[in-house]
C-alpha positions as CSV (number, residue, x, y, z in Angstrom):
1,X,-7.5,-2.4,22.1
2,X,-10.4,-1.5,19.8
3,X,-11.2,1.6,22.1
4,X,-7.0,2.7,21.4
5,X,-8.0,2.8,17.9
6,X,-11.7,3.1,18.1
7,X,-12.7,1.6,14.5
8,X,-14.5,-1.6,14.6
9,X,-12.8,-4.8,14.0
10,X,-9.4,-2.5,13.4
11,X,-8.1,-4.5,16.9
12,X,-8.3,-8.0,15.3
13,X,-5.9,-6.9,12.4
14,X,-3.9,-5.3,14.4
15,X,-3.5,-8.1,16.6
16,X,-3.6,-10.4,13.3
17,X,-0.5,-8.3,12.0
18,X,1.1,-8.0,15.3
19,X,1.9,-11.6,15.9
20,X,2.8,-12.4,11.8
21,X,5.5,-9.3,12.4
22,X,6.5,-11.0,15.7
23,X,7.3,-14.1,13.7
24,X,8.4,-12.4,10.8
25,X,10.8,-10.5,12.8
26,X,12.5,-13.3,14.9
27,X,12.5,-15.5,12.2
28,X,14.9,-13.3,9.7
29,X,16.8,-11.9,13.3
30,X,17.9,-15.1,15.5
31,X,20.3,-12.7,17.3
32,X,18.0,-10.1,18.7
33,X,16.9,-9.9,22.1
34,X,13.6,-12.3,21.9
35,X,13.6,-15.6,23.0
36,X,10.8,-16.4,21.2
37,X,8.2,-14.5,18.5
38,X,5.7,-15.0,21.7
39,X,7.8,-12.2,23.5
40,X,7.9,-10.1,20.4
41,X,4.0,-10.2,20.3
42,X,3.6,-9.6,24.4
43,X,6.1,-6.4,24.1
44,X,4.6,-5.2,21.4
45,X,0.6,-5.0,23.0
46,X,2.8,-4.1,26.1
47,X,4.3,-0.6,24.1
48,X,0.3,0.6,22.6
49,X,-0.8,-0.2,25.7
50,X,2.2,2.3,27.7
51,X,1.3,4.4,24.7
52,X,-2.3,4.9,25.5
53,X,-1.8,5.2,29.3
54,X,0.7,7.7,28.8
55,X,-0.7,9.9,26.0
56,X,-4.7,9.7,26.4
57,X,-5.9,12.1,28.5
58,X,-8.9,10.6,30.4
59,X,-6.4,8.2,31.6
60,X,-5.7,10.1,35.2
61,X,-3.1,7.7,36.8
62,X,-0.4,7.4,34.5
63,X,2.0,4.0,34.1
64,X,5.9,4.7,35.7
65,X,8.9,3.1,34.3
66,X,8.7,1.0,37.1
67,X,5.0,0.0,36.4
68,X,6.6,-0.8,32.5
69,X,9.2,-2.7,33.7
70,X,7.2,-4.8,36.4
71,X,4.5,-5.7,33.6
72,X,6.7,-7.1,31.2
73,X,8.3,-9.6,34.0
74,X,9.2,-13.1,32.6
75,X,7.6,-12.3,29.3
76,X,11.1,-13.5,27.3
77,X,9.8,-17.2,28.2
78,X,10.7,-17.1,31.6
79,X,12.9,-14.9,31.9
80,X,13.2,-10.9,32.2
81,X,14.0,-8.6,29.0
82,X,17.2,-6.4,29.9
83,X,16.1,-3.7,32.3
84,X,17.7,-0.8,29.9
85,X,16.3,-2.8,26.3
86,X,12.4,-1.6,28.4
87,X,13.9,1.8,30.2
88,X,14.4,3.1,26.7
89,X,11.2,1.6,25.2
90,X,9.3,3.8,28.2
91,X,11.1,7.1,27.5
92,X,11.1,7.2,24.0
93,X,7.0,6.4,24.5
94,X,6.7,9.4,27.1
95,X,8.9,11.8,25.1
96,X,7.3,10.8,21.4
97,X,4.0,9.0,21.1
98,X,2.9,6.6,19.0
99,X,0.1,8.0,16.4
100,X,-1.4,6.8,13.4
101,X,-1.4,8.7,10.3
102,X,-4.3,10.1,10.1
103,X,-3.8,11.3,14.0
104,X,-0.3,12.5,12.6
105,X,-2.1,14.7,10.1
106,X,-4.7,15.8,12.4
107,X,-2.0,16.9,15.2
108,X,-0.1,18.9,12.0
109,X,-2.8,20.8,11.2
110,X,-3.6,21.7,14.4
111,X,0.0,22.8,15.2
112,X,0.5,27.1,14.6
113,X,4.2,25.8,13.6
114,X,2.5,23.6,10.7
115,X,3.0,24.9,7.3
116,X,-0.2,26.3,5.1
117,X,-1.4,23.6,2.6
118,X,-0.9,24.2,-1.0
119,X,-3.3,26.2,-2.7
């Protein structure tokens, strides 16, 4: 994870703020999808990594749907997370990555269609 990011020790706070959200998030929603904060957490690596594969060009053989779905098997303790919950997860990641601000603000300026800064 550190290479997705590439700034030392930035993987171990993600990962530390990863699985507080995951608790975080099943605690104050009991009715959501996730059987447990575990699956949460799994999903959650399993989305940055589909977002990397998918968006980083060095990476040649790119992750299907199918791929998506067959890695996230069982990961709702035991059982399988509903097939069009992970479909959507996969397209909304191959139509719209994932980018951190400072890549957001790097990709704007880059853009012709981005405005002129203030002067």
């Amino acid at each position: 994870l550190g290479v997705v990011y590439g700034r030392p020790g930035e993987a171990q706070k993600i990962d530390r703020m990863m699985e507080k959200y995951a608790e975080r998030y099943c605690l104050h929603n009991g009715n959501s999808v996730f059987a447990t904060a575990d699956c949460a957490y799994v999903l959650a690596y399993s989305v940055i990594m589909l977002n990397t594969d998918l968006h980083n060009p060095a990476i040649k053989n790119k992750m299907t749907k199918e791929g998506f779905l067959r890695n996230n098997r069982g990961i709702n303790d035991g059982n399988d997370l509903p097939k069009e919950f992970l479909e959507d997860i996969y397209e909304k990641i191959a139509a719209d990555p994932i980018r951190m601000n400072d890549e957001e603000k790097e990709a704007d300026a880059k853009s012709p269609s981005s405005p002129a800064p203030p002067t």
